[in-house]
C-alpha positions as CSV (number, residue, x, y, z in Angstrom):
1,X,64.4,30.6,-5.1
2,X,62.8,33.3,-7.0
3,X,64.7,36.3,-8.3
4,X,62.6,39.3,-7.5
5,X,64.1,42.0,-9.0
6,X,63.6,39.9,-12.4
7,X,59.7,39.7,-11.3
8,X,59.7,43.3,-10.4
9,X,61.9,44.0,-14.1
10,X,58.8,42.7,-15.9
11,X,56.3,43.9,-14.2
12,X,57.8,47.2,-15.3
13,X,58.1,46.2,-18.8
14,X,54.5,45.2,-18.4
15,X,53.6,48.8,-17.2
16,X,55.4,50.6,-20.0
17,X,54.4,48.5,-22.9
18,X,50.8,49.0,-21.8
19,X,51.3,53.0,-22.0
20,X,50.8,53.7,-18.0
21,X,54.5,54.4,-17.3
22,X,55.2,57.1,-14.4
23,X,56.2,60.3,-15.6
24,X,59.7,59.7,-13.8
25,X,60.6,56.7,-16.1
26,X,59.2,58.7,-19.5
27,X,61.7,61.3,-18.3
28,X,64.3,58.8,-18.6
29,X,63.4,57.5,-21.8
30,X,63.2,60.9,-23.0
31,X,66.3,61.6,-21.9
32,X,68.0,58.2,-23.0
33,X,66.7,58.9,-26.5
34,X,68.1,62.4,-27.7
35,X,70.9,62.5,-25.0
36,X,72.0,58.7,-24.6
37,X,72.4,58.9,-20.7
38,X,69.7,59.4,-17.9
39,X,70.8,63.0,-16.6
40,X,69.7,64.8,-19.7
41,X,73.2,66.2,-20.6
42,X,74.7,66.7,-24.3
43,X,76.2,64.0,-25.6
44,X,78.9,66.2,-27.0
45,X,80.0,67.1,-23.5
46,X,80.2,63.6,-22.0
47,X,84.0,63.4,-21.3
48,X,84.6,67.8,-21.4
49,X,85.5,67.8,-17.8
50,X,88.3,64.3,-18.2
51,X,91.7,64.6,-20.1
52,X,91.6,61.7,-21.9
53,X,95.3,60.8,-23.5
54,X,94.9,57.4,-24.5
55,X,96.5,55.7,-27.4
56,X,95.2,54.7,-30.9
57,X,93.0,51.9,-31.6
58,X,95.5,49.9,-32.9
59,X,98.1,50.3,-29.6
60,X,95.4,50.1,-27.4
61,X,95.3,47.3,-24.9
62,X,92.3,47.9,-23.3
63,X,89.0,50.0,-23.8
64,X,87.8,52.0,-20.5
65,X,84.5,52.2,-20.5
66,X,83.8,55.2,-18.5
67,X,79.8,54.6,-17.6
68,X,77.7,57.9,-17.4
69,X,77.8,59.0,-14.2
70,X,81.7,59.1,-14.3
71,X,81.9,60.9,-17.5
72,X,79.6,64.0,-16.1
73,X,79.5,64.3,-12.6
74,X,82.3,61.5,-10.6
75,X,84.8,62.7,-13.0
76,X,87.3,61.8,-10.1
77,X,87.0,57.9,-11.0
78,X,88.2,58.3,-14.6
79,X,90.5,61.0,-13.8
80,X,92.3,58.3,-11.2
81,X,91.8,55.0,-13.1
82,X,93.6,57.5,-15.6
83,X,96.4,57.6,-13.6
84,X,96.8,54.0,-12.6
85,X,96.5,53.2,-16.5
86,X,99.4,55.5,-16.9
87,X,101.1,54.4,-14.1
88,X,101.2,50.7,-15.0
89,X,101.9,51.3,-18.7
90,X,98.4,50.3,-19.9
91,X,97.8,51.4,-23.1
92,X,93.8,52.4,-23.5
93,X,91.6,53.9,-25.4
94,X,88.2,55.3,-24.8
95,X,84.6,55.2,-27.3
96,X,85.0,58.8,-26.9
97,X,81.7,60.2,-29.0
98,X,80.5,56.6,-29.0
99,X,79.9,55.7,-25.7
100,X,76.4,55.8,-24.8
101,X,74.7,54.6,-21.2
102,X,74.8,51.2,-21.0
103,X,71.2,50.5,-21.2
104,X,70.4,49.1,-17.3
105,X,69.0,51.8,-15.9
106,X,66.4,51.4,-19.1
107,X,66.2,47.8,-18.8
108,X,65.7,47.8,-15.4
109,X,62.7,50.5,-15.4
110,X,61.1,48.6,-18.0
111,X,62.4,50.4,-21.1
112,X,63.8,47.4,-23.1
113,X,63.5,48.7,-26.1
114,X,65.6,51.3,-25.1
115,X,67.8,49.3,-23.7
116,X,68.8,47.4,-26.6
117,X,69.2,50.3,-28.5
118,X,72.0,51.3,-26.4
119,X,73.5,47.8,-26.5
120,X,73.1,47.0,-29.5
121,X,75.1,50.5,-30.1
122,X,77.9,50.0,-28.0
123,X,78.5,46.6,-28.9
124,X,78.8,47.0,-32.6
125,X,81.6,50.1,-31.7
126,X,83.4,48.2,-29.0
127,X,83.6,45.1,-31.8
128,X,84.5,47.3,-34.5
129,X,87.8,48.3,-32.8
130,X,88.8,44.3,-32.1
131,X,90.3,45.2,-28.9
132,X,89.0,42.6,-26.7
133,X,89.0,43.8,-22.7
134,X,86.8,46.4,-21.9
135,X,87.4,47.7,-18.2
136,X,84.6,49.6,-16.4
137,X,84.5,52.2,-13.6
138,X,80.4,51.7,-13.1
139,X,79.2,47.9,-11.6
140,X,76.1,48.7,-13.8
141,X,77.8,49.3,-17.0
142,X,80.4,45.9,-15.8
143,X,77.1,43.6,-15.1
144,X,75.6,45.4,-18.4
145,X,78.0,44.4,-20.7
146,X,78.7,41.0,-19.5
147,X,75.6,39.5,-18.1
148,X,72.6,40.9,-19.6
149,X,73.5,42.4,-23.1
150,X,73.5,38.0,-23.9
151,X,70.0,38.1,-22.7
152,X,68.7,41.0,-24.5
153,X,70.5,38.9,-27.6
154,X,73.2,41.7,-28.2
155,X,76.3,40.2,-29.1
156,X,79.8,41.3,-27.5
157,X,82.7,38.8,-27.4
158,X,85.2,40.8,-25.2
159,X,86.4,39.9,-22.0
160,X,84.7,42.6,-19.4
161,X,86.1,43.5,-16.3
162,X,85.2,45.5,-13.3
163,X,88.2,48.1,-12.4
164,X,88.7,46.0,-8.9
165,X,89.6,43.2,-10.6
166,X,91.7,45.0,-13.6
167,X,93.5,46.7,-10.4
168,X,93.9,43.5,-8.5
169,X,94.9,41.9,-11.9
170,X,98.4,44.8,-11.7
171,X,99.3,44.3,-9.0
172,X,99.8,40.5,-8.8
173,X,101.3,41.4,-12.0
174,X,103.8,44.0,-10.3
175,X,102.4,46.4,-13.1
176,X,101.1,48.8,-10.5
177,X,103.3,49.2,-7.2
178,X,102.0,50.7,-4.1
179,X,104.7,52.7,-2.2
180,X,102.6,54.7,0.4
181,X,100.7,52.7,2.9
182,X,96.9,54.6,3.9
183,X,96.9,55.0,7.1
184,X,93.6,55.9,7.9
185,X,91.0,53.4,9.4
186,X,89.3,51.7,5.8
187,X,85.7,50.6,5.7
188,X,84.0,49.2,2.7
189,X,80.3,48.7,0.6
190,X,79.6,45.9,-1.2
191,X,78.0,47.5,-4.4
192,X,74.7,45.6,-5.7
193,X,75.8,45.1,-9.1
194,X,79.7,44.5,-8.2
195,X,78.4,42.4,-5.1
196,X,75.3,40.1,-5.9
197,X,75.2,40.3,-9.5
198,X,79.0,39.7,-10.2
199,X,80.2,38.0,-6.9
200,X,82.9,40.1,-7.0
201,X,83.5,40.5,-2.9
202,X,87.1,39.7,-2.6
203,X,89.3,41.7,-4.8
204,X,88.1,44.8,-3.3
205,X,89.2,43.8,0.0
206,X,92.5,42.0,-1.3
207,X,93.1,45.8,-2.8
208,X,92.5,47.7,0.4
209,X,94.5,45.0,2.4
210,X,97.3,46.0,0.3
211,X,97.0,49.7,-0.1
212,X,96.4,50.0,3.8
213,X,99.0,49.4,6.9
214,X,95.7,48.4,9.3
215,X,92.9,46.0,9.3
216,X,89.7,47.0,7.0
217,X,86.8,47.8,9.6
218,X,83.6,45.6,8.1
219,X,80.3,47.4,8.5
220,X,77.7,44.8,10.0
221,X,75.8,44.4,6.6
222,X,78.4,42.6,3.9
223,X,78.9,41.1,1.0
224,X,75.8,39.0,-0.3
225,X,73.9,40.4,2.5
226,X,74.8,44.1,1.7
227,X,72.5,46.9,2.0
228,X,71.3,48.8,-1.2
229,X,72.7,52.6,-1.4
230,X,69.5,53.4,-2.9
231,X,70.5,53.7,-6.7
232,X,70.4,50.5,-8.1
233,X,67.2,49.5,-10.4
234,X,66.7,53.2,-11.7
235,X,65.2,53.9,-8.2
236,X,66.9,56.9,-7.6
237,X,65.7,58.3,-10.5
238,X,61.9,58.1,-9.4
239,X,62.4,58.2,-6.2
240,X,65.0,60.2,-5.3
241,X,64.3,61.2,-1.5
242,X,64.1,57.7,-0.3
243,X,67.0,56.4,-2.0
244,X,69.0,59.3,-0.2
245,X,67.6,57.7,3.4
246,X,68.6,54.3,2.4
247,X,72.5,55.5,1.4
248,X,72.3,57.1,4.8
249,X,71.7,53.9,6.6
250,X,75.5,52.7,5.0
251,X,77.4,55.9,6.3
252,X,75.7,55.3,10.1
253,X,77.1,52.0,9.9
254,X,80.8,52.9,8.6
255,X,80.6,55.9,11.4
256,X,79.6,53.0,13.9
257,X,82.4,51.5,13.0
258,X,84.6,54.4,13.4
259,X,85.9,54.3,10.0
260,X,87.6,57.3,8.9
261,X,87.3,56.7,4.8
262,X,84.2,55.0,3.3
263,X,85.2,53.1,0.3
264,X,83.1,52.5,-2.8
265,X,83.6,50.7,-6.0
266,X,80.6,52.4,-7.4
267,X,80.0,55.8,-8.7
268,X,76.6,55.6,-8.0
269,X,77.0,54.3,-4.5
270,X,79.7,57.2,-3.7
271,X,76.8,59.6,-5.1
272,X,74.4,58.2,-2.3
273,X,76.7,58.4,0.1
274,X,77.8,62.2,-0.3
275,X,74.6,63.5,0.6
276,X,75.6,63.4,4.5
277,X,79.0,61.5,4.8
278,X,80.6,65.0,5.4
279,X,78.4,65.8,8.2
280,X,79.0,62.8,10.0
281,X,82.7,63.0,9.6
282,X,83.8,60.9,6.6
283,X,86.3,61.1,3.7
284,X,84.3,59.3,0.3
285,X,87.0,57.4,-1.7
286,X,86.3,55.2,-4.7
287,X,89.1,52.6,-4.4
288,X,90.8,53.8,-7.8
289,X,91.1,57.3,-5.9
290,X,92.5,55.2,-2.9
291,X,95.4,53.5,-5.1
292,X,96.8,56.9,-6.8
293,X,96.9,57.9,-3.2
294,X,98.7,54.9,-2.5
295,X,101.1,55.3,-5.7
């Protein structure tokens, strides 16, 4: 079975490396080198907009990794995986200054170099603090950090979970108790990264079973056989219009099946989906948003 997003990953790499990349991806790079995200904003503004209150190094049990899309425009996730930290007595801390983008957006539009610069980055902050779980908000940053930073040859020894499973992981601890069932019909998208990269399909759902007092409503295209929202591989970055079609074809399926909330587990996903879920008559809800209001 061949992988073709790794075929289409070199190709890319081919294309830069031989000076003919697109304007779109230069921007990137651009962008990736003198602000250390792909939206072009100050690095000294990455987490203005999120209270951060975690602990010291040396208390903290976890780092949260807060990804860049979360830290300057879904401040929402990190404001609510906030809250469930606090709520089940998680002591955290946060890169704060440190935290560049993860590199896969980079990697993944044929900027390795780049990419490793950013890896090679956070790695040697997230090893200097010797905390080792990292817990991420962004499937990208959670694949990033586990599954490809070994391939680029970047070193990180931590354990590296997606929030899902650092949720699901509370709960069956009886860290984090959920007091107020949703009652609201619950669909669900099977991020790419979370989904196909990870495997991770079931402690989503074991989460939304538990948080809601009905059935979750499955949109036809699931799990491994998922559709793409549109953002995954840097392609909303060079090709922004389409990807915006293609997260439409997710919220006509979760108004199909009468949902009234659309779940995500991805800021970037939750992004693609915002562009018309509103007009169509649903509520966008990344599953740490739908545990605080389950708290």
């Amino acid at each position: 079975k061949q992988d073709i997003s790794a075929i289409m990953t070199t190709a890319r790499a081919d294309v830069v490396n031989q000076g003919l990349a697109p304007d779109s991806v230069i921007r990137v790079d651009e962008s990736l080198n003198k602000h250390k995200n792909v939206y072009g904003k100050p690095l000294d503004e990455r987490f203005n907009d999120i209270s951060l209150a975690g602990s010291s190094v040396n208390d903290a049990e976890v780092i949260y990794f807060i990804g860049c899309l979360s830290a300057y425009d879904k401040q929402e996730i990190p404001k609510a995986m906030i809250k469930i930290f606090e709520a089940a007595g998680v002591n955290y801390t946060v890169l704060k200054g440190e935290e560049w983008c993860c590199g896969l957006p980079a990697y993944q539009l044929g900027l390795q170099d780049r990419a490793r610069e950013m890896s090679e980055h956070n790695a040697k902050f997230i090893t200097e603090t010797g905390i080792k779980t990292v817990i991420a908000s962004c499937p990208g940053c959670a694949r990033a950090l586990d599954l490809e930073y070994p391939k680029w040859g970047t070193k990180l020894n931590v354990e590296v979970l997606h929030h899902t499973v650092f949720i699901k992981k509370l709960l069956d601890e009886g860290r984090l108790k959920l007091k107020k069932p949703i009652t609201k019909k619950l669909t669900y998208h099977d991020p790419c990264h979370l989904g196909r990269n990870m495997e991770i399909y079931d402690a989503p759902r074991e989460i939304l079973k538990q948080a809601s007092e009905s059935d979750i409503l499955e949109i036809f295209a699931t799990r491994e056989r998922a559709l793409c929202c549109g953002s995954g591989g840097g392609y909303k970055l060079t090709n922004p219009k389409q990807a915006n079609v293609m997260g439409g074809r997710i919220t006509d399926e979760a108004t199909f099946v009468k949902a009234d909330i659309l779940v995500s587990a991805c800021p970037l996903c939750k992004e693609s989906f915002s562009k018309d879920a509103g007009e169509k008559g649903l509520e966008l809800k990344d599953i740490a948003e739908l545990i605080i209001d389950s708290l």
